[in-house]
Backbone of each chain as ProteinMPNN parsed JSONL, in Angstrom:
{"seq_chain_A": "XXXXXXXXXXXXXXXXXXXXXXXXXXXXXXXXXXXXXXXXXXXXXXXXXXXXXXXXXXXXXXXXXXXXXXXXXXXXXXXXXXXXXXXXXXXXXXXXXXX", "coords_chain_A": {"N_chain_A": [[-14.378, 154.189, 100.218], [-14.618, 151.582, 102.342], [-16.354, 148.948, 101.609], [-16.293, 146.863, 102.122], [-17.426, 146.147, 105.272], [-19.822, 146.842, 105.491], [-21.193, 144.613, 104.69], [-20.418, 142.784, 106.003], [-21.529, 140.06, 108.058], [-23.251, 141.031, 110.918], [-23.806, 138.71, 112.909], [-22.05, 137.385, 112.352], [-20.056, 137.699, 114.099], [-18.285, 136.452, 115.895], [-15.933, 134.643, 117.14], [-16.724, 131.972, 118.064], [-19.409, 131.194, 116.39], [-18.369, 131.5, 113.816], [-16.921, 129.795, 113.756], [-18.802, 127.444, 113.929], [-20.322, 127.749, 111.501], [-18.931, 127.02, 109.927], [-17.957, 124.698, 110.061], [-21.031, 123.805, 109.52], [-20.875, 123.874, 107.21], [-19.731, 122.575, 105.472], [-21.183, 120.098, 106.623], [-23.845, 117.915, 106.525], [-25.329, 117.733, 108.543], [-24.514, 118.117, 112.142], [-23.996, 116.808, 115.348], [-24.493, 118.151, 118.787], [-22.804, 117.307, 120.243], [-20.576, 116.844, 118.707], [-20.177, 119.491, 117.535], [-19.105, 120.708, 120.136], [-17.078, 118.982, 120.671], [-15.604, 119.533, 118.1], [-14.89, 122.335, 118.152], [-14.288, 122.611, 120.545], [-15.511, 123.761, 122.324], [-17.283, 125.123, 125.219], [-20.269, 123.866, 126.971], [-22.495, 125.374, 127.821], [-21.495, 127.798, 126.153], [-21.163, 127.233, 123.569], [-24.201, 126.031, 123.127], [-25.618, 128.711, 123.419], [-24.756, 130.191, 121.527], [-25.577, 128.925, 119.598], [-28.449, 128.768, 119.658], [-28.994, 131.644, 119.073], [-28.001, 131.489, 116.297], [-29.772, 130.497, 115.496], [-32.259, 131.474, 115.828], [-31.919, 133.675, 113.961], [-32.018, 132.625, 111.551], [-30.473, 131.378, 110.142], [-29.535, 128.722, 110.987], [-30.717, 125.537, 111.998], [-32.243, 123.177, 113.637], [-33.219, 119.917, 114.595], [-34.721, 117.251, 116.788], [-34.262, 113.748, 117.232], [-34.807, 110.008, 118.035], [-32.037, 108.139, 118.147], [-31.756, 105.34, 118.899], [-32.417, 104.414, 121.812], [-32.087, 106.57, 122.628], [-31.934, 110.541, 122.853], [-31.211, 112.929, 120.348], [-29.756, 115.765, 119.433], [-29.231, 117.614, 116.105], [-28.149, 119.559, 114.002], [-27.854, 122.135, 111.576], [-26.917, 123.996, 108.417], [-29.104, 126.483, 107.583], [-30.596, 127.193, 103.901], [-30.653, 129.855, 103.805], [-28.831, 130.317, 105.518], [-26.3, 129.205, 104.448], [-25.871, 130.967, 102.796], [-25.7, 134.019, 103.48], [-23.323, 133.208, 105.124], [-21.751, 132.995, 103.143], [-21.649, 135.346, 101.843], [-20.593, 136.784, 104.028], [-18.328, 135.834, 103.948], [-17.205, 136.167, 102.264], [-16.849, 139.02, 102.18], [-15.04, 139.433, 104.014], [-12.711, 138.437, 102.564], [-12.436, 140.591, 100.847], [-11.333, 142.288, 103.174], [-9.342, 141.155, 103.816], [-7.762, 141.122, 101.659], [-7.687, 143.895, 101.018], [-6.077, 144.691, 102.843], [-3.558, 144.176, 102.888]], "CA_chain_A": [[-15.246, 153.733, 101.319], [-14.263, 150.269, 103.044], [-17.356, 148.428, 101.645], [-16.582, 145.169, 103.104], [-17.844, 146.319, 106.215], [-21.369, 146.788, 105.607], [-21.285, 143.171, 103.878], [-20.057, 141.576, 107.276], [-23.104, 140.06, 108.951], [-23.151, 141.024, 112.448], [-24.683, 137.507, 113.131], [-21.182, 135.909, 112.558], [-19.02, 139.043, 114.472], [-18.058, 136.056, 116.805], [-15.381, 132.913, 116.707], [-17.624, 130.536, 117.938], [-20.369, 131.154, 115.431], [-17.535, 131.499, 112.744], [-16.556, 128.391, 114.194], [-20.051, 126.403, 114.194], [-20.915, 127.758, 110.296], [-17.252, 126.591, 109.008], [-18.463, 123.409, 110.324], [-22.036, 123.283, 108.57], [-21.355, 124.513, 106.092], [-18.94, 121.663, 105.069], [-21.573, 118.847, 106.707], [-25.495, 117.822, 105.683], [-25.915, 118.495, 109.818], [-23.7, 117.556, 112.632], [-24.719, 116.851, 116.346], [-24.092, 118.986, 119.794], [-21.112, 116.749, 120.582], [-19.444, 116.506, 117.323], [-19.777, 120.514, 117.268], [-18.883, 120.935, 120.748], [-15.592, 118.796, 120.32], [-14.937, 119.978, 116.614], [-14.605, 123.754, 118.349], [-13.58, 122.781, 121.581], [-16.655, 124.936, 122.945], [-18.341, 124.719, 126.489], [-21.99, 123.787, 127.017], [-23.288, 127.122, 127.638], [-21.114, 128.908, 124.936], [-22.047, 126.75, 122.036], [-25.524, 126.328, 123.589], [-26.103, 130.228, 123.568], [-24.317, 130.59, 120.062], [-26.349, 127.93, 118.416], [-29.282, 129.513, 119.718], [-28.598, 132.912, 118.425], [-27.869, 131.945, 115.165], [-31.481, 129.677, 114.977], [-33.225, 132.851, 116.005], [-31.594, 134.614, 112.973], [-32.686, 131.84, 110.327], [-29.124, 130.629, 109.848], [-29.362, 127.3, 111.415], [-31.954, 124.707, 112.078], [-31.857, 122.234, 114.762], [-33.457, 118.762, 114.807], [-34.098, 116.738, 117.733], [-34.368, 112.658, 117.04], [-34.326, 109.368, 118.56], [-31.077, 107.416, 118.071], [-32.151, 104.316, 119.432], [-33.291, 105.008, 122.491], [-30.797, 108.242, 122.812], [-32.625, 111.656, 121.993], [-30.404, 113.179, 120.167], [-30.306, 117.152, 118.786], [-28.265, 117.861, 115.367], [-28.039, 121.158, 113.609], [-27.945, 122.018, 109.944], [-26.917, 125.667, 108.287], [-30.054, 126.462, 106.469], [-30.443, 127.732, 102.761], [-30.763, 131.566, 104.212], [-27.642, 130.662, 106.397], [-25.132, 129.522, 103.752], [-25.972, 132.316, 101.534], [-25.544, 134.425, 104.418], [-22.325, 132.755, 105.49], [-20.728, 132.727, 101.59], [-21.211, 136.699, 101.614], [-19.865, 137.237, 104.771], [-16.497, 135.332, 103.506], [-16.502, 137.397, 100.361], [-16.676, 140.06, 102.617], [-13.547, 138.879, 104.616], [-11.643, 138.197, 101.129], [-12.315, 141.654, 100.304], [-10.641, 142.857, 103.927], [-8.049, 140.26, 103.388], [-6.972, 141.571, 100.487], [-7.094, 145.072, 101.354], [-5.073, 144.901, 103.837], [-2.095, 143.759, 102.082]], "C_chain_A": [[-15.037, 152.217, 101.49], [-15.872, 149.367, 103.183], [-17.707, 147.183, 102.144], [-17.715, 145.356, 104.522], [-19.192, 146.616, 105.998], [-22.007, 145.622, 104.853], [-20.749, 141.899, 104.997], [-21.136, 141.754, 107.588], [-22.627, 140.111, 110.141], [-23.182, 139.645, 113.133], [-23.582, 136.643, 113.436], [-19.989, 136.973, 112.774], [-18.616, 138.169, 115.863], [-17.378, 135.056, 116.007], [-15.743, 132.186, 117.142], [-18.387, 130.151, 116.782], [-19.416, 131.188, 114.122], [-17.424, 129.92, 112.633], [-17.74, 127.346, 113.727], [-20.321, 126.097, 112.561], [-19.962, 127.192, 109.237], [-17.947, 125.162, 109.157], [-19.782, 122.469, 109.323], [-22.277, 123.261, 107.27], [-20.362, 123.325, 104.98], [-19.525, 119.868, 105.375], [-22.661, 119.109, 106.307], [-25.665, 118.562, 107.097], [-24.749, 117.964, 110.724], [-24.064, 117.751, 114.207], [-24.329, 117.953, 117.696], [-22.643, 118.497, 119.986], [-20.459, 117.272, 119.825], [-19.315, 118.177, 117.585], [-18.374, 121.109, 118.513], [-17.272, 120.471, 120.792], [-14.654, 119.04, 119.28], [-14.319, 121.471, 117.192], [-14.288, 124.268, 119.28], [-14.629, 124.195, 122.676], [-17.215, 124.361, 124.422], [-19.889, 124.679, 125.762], [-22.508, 124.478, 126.62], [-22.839, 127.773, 126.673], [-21.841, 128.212, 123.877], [-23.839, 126.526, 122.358], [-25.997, 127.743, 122.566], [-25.916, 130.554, 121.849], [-25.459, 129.994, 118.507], [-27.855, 128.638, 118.501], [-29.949, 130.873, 119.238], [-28.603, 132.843, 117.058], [-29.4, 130.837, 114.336], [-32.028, 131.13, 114.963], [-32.956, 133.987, 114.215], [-31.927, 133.525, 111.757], [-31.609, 130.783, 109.899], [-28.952, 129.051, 109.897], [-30.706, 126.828, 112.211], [-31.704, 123.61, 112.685], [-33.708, 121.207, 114.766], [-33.524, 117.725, 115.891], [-34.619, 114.764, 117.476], [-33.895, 111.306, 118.255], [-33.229, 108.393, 118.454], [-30.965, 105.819, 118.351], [-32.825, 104.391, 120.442], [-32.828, 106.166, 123.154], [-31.815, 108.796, 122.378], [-30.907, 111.99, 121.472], [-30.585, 114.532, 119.214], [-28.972, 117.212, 117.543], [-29.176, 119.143, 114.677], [-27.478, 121.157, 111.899], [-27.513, 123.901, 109.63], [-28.14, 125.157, 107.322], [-29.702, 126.99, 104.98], [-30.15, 128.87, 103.103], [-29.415, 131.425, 104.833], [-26.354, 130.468, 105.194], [-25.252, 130.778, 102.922], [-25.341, 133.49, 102.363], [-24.29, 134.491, 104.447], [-20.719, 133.318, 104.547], [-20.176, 134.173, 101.575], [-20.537, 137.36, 103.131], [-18.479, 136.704, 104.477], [-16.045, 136.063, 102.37], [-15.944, 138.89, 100.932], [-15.128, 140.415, 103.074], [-12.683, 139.01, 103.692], [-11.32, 139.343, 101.217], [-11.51, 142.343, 101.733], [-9.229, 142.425, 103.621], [-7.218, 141.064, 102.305], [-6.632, 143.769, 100.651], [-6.211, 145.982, 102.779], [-3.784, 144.72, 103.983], [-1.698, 145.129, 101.794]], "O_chain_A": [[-15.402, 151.588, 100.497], [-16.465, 149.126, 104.234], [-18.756, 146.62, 102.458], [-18.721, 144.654, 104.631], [-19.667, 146.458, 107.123], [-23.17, 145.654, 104.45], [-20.701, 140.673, 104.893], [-21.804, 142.787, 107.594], [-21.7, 139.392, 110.514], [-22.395, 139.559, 114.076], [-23.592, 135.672, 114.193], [-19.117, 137.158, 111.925], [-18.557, 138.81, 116.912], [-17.681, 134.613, 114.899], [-15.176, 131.156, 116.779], [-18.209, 129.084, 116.193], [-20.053, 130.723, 113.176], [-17.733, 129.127, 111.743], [-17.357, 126.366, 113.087], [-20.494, 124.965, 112.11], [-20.174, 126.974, 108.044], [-18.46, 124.645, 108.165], [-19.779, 121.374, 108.761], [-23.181, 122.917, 106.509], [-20.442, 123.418, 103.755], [-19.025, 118.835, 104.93], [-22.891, 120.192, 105.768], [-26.043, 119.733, 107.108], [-23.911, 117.313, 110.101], [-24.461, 118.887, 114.468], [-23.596, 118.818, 117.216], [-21.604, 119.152, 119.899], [-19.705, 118.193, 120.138], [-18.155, 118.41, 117.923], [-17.287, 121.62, 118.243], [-16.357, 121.286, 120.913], [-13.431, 118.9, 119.306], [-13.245, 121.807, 116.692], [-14.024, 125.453, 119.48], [-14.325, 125.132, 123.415], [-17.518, 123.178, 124.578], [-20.418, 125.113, 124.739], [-23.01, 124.58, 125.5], [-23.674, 128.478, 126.108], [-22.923, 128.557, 123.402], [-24.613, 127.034, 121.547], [-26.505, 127.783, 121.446], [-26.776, 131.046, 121.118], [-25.826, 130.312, 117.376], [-28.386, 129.03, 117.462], [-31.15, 131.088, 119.073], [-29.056, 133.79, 116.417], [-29.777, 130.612, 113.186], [-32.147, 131.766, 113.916], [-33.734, 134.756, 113.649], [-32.124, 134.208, 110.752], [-31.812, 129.658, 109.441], [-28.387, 128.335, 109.07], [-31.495, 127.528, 112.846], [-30.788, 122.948, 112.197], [-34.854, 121.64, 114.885], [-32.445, 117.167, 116.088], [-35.831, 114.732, 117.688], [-33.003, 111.425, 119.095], [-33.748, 107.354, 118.862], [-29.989, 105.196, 117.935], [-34.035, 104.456, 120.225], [-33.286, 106.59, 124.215], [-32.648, 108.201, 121.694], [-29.844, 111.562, 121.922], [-31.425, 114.496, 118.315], [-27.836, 116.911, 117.908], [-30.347, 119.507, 114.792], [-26.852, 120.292, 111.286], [-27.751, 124.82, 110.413], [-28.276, 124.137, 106.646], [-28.511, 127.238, 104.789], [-29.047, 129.147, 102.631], [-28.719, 132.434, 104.725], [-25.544, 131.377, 105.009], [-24.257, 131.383, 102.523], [-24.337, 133.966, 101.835], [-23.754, 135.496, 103.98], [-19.578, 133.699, 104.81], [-18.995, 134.483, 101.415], [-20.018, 138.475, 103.116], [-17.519, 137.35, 104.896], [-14.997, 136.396, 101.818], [-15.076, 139.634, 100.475], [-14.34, 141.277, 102.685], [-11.746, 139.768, 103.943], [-10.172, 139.604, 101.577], [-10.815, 143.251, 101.278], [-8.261, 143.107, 103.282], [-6.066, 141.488, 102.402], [-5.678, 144.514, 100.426], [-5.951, 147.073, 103.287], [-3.044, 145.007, 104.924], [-0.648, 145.353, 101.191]]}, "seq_chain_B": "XXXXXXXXXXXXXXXXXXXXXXXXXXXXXXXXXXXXXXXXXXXXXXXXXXXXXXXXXXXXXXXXXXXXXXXXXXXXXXXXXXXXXXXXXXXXXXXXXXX", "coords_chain_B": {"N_chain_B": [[-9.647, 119.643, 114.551], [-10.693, 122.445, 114.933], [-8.692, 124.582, 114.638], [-8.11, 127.502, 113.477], [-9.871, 128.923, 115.129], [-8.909, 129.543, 117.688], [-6.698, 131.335, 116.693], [-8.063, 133.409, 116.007], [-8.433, 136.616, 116.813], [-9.837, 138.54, 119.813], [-9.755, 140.727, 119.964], [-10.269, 141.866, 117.267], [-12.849, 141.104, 116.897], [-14.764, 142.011, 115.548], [-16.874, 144.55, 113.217], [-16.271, 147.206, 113.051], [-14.062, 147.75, 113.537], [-11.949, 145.744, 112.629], [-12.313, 147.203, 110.189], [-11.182, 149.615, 111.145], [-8.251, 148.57, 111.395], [-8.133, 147.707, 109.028], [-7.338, 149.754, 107.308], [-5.553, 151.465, 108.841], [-3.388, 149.533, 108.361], [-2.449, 149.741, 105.917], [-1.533, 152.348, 105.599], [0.547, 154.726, 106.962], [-0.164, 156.702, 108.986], [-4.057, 157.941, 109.924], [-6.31, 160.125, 110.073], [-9.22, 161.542, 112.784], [-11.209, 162.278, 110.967], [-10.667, 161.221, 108.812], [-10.874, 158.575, 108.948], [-13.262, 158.219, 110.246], [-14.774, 158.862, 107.912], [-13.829, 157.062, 105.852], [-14.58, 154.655, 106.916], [-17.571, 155.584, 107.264], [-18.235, 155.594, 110.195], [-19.97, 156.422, 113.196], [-19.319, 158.93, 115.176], [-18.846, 158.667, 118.057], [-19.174, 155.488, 118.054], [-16.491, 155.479, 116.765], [-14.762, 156.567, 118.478], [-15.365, 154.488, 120.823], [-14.304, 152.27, 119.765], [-11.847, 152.792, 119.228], [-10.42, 153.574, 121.347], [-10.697, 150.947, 122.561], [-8.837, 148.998, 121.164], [-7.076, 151.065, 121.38], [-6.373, 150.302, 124.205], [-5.788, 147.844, 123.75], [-3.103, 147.845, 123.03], [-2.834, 147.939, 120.504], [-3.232, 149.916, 118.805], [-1.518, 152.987, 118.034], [-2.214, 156.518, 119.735], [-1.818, 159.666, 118.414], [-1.475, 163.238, 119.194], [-1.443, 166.377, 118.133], [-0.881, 169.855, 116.685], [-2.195, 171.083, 113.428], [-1.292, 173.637, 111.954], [-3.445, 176.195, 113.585], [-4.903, 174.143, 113.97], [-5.732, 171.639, 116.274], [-5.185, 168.032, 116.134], [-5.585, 164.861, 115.726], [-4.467, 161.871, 115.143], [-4.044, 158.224, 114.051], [-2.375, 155.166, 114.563], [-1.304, 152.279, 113.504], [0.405, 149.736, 115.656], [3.41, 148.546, 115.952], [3.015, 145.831, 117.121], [0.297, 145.347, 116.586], [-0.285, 145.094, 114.188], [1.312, 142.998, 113.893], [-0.309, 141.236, 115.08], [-2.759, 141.39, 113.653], [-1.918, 140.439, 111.418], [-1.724, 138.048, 111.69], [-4.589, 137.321, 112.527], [-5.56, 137.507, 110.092], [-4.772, 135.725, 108.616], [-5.908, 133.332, 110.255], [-8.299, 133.895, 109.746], [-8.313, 133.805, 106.836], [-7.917, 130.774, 106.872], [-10.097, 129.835, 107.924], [-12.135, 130.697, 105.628], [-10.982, 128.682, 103.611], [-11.1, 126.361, 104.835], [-14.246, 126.447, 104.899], [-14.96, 125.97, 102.29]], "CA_chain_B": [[-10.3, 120.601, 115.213], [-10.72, 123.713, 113.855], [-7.338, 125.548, 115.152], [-8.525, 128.729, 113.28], [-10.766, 129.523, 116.17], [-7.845, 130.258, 118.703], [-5.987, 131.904, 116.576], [-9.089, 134.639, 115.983], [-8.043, 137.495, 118.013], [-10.817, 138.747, 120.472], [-9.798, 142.001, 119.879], [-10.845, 142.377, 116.096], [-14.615, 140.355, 117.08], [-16.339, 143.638, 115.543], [-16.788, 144.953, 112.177], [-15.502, 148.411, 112.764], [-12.536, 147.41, 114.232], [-11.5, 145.39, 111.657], [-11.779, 148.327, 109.324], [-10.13, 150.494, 111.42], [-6.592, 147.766, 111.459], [-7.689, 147.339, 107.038], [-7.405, 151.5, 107.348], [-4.062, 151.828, 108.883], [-2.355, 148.566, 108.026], [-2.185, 150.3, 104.437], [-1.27, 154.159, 105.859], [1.697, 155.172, 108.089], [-1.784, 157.206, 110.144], [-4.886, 158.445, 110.139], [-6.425, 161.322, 111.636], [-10.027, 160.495, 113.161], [-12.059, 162.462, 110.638], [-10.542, 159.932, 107.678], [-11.363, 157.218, 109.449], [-14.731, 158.078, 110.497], [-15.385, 159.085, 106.14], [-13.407, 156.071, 105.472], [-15.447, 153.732, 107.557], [-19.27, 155.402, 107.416], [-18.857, 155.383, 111.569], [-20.541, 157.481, 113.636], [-17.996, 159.2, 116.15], [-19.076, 157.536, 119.323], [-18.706, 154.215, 118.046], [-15.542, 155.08, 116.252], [-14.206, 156.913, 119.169], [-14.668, 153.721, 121.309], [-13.558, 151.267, 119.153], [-10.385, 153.115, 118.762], [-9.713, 153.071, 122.714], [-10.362, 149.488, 122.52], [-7.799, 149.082, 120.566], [-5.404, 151.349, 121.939], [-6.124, 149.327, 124.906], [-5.167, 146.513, 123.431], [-1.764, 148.125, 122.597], [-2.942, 147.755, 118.514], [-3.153, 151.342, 117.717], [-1.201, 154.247, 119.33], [-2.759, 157.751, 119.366], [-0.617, 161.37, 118.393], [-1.9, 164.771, 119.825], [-0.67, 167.754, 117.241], [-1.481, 171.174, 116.111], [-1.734, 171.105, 111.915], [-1.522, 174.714, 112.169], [-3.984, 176.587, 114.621], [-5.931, 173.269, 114.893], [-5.431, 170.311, 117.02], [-5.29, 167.121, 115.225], [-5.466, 163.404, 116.677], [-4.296, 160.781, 114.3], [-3.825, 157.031, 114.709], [-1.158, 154.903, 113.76], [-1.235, 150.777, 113.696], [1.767, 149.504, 116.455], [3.837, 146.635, 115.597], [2.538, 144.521, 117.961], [-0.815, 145.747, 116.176], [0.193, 144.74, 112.65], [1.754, 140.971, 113.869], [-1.681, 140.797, 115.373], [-3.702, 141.457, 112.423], [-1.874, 139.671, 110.492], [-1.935, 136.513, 112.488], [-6.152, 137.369, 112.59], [-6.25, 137.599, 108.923], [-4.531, 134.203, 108.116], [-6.81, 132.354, 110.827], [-9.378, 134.102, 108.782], [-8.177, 132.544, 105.641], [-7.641, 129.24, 106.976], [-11.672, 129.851, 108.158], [-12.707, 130.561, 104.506], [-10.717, 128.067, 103.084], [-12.241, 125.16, 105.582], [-16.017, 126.331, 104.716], [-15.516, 125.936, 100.796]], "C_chain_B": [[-9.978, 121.88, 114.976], [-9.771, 125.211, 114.42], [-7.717, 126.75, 115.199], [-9.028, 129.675, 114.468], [-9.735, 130.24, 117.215], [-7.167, 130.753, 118.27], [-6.208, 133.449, 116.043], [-7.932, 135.654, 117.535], [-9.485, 138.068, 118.435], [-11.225, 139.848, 120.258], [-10.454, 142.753, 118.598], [-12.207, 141.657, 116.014], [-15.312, 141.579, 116.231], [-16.236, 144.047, 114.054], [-16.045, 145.932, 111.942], [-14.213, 148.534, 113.109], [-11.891, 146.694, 113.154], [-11.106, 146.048, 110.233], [-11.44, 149.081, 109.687], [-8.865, 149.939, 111.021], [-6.649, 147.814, 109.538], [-7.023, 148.549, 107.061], [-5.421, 151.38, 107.916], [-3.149, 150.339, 108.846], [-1.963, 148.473, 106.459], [-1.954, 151.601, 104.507], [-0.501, 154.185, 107.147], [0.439, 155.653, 109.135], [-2.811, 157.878, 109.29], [-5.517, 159.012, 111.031], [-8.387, 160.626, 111.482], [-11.213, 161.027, 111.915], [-11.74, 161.586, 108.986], [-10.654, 159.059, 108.048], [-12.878, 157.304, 109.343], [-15.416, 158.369, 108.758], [-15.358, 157.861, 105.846], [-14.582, 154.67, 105.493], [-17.133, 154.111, 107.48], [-19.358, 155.239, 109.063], [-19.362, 156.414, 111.895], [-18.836, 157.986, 114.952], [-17.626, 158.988, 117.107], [-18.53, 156.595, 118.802], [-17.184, 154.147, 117.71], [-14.577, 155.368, 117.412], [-13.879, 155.326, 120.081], [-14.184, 152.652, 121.306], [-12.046, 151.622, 119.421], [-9.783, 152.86, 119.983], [-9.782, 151.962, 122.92], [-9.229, 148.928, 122.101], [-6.521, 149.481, 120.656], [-5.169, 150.504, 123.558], [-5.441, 148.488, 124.614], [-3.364, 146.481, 123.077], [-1.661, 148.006, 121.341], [-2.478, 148.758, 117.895], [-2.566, 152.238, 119.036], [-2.089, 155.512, 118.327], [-1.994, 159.258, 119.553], [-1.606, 162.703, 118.346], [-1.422, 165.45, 119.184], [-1.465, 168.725, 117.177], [-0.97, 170.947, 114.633], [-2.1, 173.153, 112.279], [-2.114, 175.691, 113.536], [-4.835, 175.519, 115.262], [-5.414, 172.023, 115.61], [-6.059, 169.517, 116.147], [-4.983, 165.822, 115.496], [-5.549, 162.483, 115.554], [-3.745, 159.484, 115.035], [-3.494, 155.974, 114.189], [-1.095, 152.763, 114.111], [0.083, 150.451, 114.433], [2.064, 148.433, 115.591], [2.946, 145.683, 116.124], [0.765, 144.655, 116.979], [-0.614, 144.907, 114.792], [0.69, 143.445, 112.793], [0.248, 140.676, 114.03], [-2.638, 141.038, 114.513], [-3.305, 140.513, 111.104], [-2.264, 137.894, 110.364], [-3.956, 136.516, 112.799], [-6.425, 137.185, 110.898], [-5.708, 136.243, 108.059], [-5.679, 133.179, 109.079], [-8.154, 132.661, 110.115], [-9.526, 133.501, 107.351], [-8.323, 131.317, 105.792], [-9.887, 128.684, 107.502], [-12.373, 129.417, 106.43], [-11.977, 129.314, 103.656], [-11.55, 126.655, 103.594], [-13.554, 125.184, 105.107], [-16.137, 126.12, 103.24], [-16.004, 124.375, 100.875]], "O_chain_B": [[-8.809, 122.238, 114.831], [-10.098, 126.392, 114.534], [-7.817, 127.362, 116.262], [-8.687, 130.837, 114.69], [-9.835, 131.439, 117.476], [-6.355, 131.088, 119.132], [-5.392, 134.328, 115.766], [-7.223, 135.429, 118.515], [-10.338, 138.111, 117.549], [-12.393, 140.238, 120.254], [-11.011, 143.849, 118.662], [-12.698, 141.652, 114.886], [-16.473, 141.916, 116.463], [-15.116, 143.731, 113.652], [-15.245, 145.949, 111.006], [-13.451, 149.476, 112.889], [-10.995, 147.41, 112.708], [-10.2, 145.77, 109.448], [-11.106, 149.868, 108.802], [-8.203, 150.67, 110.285], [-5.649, 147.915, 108.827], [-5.838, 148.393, 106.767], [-4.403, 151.241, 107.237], [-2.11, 150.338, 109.505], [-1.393, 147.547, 105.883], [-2.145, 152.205, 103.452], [-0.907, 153.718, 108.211], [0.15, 154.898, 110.064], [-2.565, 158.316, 108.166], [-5.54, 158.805, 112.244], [-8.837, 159.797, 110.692], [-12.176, 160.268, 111.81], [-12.646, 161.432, 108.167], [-10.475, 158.251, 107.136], [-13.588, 156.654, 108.575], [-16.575, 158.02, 108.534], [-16.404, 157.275, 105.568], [-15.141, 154.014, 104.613], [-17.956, 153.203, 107.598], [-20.43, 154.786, 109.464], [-19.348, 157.392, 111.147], [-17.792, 157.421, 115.278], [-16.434, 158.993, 117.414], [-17.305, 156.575, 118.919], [-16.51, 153.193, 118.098], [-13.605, 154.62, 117.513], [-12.737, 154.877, 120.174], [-13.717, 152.017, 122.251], [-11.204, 150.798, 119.777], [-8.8, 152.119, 120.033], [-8.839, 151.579, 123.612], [-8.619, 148.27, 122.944], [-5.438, 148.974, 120.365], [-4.065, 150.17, 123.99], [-4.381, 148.298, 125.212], [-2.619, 145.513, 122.927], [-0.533, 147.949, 120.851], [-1.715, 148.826, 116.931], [-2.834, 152.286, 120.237], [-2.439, 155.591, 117.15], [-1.693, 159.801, 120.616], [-2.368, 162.975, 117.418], [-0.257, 165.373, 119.575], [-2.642, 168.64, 117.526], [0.21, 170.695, 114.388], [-3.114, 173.629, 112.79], [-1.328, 175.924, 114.454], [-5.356, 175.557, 116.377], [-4.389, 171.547, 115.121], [-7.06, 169.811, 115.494], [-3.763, 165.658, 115.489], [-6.638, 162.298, 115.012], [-3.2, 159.462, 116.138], [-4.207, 155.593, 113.26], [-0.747, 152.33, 115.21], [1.056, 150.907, 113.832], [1.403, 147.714, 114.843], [2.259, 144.874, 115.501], [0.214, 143.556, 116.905], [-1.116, 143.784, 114.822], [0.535, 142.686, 111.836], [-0.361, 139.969, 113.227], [-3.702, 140.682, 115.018], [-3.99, 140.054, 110.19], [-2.724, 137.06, 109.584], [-4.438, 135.517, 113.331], [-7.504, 136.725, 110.523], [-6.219, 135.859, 107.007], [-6.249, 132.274, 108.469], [-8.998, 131.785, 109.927], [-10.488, 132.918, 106.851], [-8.854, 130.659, 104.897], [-10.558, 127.657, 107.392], [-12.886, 128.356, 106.074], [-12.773, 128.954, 102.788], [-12.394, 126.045, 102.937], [-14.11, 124.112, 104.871], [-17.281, 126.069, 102.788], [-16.536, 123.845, 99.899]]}, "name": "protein", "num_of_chains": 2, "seq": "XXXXXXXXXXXXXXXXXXXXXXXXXXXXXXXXXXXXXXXXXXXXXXXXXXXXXXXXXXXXXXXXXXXXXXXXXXXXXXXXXXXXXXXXXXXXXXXXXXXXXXXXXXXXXXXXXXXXXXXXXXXXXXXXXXXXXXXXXXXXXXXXXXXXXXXXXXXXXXXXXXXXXXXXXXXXXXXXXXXXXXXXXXXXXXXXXXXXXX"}
């Protein structure tokens, strides 16, 4: 039985959101821009994505003043790397059986 | 900028799809009722994953009689197998970035 697959989170069954959590999961938080040009994402896509994966607990968004900039940055939460780690284990385990 | 992302294929976005290509990129074919054991799908979903797929030109599909019964197995293409492979290194190069 191909157990990886019930160890992929649906949550990150997209390459944006693959994209966004590779990202946080390697910074403390990192802002709309920085994501948006790190992943080469439109507005609305990373918008919608980032949104999606707040709703699911994953990520946690911040909005601050910069000086007199607002400015919104984004964080993977505790629940999201954990999350994140076993969906890559999951991957490994396709990875490898697919050799 | 995180290359990986474009080199995701669109086509394997899905869980079950991805264990359909693990499934026959380790078996000359499979017929649909070892897949659907294999995988835990239901037969809808697996059914239209699989035309997704043969859409995509990934997987071809063979019509037989094993005896008195008809028997529909399904076989990873080349072009199917460059393309998985080239999904499962941008997938590495994913997990390797998020450590």
């Amino acid at each position: 039985m191909k157990d990886f697959i019930h160890h992929l989170d649906k949550a990150f069954e997209n390459r944006l959101r693959l994209g966004i959590m590779s990202v946080l999961m390697v910074t403390e938080s990192a802002d709309f821009n920085h994501l948006k040009e790190s992943l080469g994402a439109t507005d609305g896509n990373l918008a919608s994505h980032l949104k999606a994966l707040e709703k699911t607990g994953y990520v946690s968004m911040e909005k601050r003043f910069v000086g007199r900039k607002p400015n919104t940055s984004y964080s993977a939460t505790e629940q999201g790397r954990e999350a994140f780690k076993k969906h890559l284990s999951a991957l490994e385990a396709l990875i490898k059986g697919s050799m």
